[in-house]
KERORO-612645 format. One record per residue (C-alpha): x, y, z; residue in one letter. Coordinates in steps of 0.05 Angstrom, whole numbers, padded with zeros to 5 digits, always signed. Each point is the difference from the previous one (the first is absolute). Layout:
BEGIN
XYZA/...
end
This chain:
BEGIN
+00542+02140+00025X/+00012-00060-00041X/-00028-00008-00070X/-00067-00029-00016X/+00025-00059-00032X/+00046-00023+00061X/-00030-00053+00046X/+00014-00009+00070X/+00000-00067+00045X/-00029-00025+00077X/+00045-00030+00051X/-00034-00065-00024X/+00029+00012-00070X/-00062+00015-00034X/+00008+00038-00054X/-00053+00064-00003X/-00014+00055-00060X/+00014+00056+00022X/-00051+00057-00009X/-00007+00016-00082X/-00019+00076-00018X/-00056+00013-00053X/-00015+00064-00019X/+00045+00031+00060X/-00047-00045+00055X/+00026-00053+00031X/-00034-00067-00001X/+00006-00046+00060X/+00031-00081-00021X/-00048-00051+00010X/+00026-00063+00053X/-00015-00076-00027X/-00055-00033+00037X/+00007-00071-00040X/+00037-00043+00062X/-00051+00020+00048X/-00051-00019-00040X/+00028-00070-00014X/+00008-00015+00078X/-00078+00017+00006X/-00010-00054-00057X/+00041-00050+00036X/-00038+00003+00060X/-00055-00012-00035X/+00025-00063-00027X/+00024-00034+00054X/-00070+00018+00041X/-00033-00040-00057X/+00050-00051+00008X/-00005-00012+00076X/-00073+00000-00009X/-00006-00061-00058X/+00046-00030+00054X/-00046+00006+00055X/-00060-00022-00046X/+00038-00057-00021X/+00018-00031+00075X/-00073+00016+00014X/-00031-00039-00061X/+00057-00053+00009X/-00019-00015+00074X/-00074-00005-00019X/+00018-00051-00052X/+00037-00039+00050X/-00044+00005+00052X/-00059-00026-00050X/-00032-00072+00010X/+00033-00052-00041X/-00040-00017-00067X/-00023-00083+00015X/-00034-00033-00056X/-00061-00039+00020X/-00060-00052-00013X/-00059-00021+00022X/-00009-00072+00034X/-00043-00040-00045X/-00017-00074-00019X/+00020-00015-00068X/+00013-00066-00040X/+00069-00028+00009X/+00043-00058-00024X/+00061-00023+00033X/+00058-00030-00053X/+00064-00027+00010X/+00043+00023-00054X/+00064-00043-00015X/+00038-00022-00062X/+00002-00074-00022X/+00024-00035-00058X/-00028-00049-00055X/+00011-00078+00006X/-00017-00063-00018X/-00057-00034+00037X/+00042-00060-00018X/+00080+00000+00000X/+00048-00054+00007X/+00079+00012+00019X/+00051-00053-00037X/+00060-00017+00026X/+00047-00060-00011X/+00004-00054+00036X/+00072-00018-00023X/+00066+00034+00002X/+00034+00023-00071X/+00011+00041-00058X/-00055+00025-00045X/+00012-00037-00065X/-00062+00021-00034X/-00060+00057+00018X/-00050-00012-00068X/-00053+00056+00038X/+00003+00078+00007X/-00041+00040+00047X/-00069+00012-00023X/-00005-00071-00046X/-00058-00044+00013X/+00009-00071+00029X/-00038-00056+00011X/+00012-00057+00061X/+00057-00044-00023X/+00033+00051-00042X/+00077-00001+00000X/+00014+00062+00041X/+00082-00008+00011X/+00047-00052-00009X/+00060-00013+00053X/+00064-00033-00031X/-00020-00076+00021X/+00073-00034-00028X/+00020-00006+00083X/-00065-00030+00013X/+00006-00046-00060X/+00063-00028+00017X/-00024-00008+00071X/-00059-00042-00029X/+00035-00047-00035X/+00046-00011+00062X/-00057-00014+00032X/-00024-00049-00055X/+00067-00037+00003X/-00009-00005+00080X/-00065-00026-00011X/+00027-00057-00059X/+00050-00023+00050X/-00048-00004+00053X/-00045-00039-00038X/+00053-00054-00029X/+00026-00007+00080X/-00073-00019+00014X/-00013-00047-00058X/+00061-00033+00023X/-00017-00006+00072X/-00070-00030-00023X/+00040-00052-00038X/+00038-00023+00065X/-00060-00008+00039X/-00036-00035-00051X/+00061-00048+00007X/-00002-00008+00073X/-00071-00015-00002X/+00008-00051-00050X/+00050-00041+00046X/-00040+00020+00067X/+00015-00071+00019X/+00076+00006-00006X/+00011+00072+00014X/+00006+00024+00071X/-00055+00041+00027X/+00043+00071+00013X/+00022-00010-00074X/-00061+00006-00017X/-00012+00064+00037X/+00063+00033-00034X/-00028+00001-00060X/-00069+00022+00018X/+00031+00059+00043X/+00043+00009-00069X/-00065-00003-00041X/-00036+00051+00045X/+00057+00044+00005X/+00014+00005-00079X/-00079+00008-00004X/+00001+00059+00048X/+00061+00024-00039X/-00042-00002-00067X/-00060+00038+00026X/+00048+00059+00032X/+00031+00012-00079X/-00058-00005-00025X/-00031+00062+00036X/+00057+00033-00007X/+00000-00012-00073X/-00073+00035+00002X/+00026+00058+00042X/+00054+00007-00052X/-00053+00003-00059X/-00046+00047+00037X/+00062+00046+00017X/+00021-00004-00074X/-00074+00011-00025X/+00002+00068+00052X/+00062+00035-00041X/-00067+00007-00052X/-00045+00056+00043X/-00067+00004-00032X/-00064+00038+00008X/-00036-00022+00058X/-00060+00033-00016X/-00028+00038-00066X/+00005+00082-00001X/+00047+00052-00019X/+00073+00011+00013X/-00006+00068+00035X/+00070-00002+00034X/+00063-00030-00024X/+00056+00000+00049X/+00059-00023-00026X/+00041-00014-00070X/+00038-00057-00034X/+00059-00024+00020X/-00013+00022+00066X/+00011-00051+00060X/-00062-00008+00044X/-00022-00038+00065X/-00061-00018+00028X/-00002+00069+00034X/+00009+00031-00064X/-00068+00026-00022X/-00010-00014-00074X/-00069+00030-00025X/-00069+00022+00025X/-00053-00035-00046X/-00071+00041+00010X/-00061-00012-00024X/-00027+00069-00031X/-00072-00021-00008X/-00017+00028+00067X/+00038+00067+00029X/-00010+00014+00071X/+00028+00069+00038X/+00054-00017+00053X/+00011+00053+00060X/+00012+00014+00071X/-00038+00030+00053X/+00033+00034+00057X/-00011-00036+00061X/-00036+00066+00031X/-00058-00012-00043X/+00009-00082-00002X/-00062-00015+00047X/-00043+00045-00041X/+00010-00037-00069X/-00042-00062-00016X/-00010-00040-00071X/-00065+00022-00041X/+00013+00073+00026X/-00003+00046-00077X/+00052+00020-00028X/+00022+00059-00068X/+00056-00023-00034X/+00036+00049-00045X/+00059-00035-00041X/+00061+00045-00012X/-00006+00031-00077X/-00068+00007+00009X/-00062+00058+00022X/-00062-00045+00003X/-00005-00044+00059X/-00019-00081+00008X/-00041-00021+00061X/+00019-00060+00044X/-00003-00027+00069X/+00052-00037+00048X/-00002-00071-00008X/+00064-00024+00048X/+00020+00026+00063X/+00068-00023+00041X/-00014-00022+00065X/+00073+00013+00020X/+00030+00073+00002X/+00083+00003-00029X/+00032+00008+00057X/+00064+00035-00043X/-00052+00049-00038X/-00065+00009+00043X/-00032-00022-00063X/-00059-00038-00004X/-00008-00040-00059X/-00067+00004-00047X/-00024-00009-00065X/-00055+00035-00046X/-00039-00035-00054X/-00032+00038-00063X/-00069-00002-00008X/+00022-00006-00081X/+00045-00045-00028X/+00064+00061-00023X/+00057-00015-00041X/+00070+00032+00034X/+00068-00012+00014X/+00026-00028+00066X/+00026+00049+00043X/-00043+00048-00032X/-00008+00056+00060X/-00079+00004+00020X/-00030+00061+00047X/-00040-00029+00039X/-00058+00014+00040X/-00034-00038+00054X/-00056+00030+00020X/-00010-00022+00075X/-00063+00034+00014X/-00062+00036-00013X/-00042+00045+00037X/-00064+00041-00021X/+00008+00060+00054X/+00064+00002+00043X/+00025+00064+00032X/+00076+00011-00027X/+00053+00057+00012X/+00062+00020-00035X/+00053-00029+00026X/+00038+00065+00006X/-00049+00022+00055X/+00017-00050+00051X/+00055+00020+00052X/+00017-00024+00063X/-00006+00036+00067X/+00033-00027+00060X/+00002-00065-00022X/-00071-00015-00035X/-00020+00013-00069X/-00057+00046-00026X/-00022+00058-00037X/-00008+00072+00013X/-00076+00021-00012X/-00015+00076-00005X/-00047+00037+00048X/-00018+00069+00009X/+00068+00022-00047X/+00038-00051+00047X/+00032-00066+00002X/-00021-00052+00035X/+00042-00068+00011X/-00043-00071-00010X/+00028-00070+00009X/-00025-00041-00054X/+00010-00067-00027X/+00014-00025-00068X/+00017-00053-00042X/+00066-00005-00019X/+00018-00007-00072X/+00040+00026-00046X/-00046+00054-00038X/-00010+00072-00002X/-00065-00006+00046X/-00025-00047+00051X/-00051-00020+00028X/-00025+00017+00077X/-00024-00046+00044X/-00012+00041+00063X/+00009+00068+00014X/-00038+00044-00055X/-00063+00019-00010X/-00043+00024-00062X/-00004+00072-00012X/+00066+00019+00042X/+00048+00046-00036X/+00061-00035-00010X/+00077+00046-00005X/+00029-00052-00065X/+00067+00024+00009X/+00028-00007+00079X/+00080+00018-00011X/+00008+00060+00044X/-00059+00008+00030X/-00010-00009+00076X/-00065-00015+00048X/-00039+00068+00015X/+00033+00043-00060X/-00035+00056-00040X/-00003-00011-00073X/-00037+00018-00051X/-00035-00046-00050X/+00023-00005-00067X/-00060+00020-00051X/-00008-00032-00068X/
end
């Protein structure tokens, strides 16, 4: 027998006490139970796992399966204004361009942009020394011209004073002569005034009173009659310049109101359209228009000016959002909710570029209205949103 204090092993190569003596009895060793005990736990675990797994799926499909959330609104008449919002610019109700009328170089420029002028003012001054020489050319012509004619009078004075010895056709010479040189004098002498007026152009001045606003061009430079100069502008009276896209063109008349907001500034100026183009820009699809304050403003030209016209006024109009019409094969509605369903309805609007708009046809008072169509199809379940 082996001692007490030797241990023996299994096949499996665990190692067992071997039997221990107390007292002269023999006590029998105890086996581990720990690993079975930890594959019970496991179990356990992954039972609990697989069924949060199963919940899961369960509660996920439920979710999915679940009618979509739709906000919605009840059809009713309300006040509503339709505006045309666009962005114009100031001006002056009266502004003149200037532009030479000669070709040269910029000898002298006594104004800067924002001085004062009044009509006549010296504005710019072209270098007139070609012109000068040219009129005293012309002066010359004119001198010759002139002598040739007072002697031609002289030779016909003669023949007339011997009409009874000169021949007839002598006579004639010298009145063709006479009549020629005369003709000859006349043609210098408008010349000679085209040659002053030419001269007196190389001096531009102000053809009206008002403000230089614009100033185009510097001294020394060489200019042309398509050369623009200057814009003079009277500031006395400010108008708002814009366009209107041709979409909304019919709709916009003179007299309609308008709010005018200048750039720089919170509070707001009423006004009203006082010009409208009759002809579209074929380049821009612009249409031309002006708005007129209903108070005299003080501003600089160019001065950007939100604008808004407003077109029209109703007391009660039904409207929707325009993120509730769609368009179902082909024609364009709204989705009304019945009985937790949707239900398609053609409608028609007027089109304009705002966040609601108003129905013409197709609506009725009372009907509950789906405000937001994307994803949302003709006889769907949903839910209504609640405030």
């Amino acid at each position: 027998m082996a001692p007490a204090d030797e241990q023996s092993t299994t096949k499996d190569g665990v190692e067992l006490s071997a039997p221990q003596q107390t007292h002269g009895q023999l006590v029998p060793s105890s086996r581990r139970e720990r690993p079975k005990a930890s594959r019970r736990w496991r179990f356990w675990v992954l039972l609990a796992a697989l069924g949060l797994t199963l919940t899961a799926l369960v509660l996920a499909q439920s979710w999915m399966n679940r009618p979509p959330v739709v906000p919605v609104e009840t059809v009713a008449p309300a006040p509503i204004t339709r505006v045309l919002a666009i962005n114009g610019r100031i001006a002056a109700d009266n502004s003149v361009g200037v532009t030479p009328t000669v070709t040269g170089t910029l000898t002298a420029l006594p104004v800067a942009e924002g001085d004062a002028v009044e009509a006549g003012d010296i504005l710019a001054q072209v270098d007139p020394n070609a012109q000068r020489k040219l009129l005293r050319q012309a002066q010359a012509r004119l001198d010759a011209a002139r002598d040739a004619q007072a002697e031609a009078l002289a030779e016909f004075d003669r023949a007339a004073a011997l009409d009874t010895t000169v021949a007839r056709s002598v006579r004639d010479t010298y009145a063709h002569k006479l009549e020629a040189a005369t003709q000859e004098v006349a043609r210098l002498s408008a010349a000679l005034d085209q040659a002053r007026i030419a001269l007196e152009n190389h001096t531009i001045r102000a053809p009206v009173s008002g403000h230089v606003v614009s100033l185009d061009v510097e001294q020394g430079q060489l200019v042309s009659p398509s050369t623009p100069l200057m814009t003079l502008a009277d500031l006395g009276t400010l108008l708002v310049e814009a366009d209107v896209d041709e979409a909304y063109a019919t709709q916009i008349a003179t007299d309609q109101p308008a709010v005018l907001q200048l750039a720089g500034e919170t509070q707001t100026r009423s006004g009203r359209v006082s010009y409208v183009s009759r002809r579209v820009d074929i380049a821009t699809g612009g249409l031309a228009v002006e708005l007129s304050f209903d108070m005299p403003v003080v501003a600089p030209v160019g001065l950007t000016v939100a604008t808004n016209i407003i077109v029209e006024t109703r007391a009660a109009a039904l409207t929707v959002p325009r993120t509730a019409l769609t368009e179902v094969e082909g024609e364009t509605g709204v989705f009304l909710l019945r009985e937790g369903r949707t239900m398609f309805r053609p409608v028609s609007v007027v089109d304009w570029p705002a966040a609601r708009l108003i129905v013409t046809e197709g609506l009725a008072e009372g009907e509950r209205l789906v405000t937001e169509a994307s994803g949302i199809t003709a006889g769907q379940a949903v839910t209504m949103d609640q405030p």
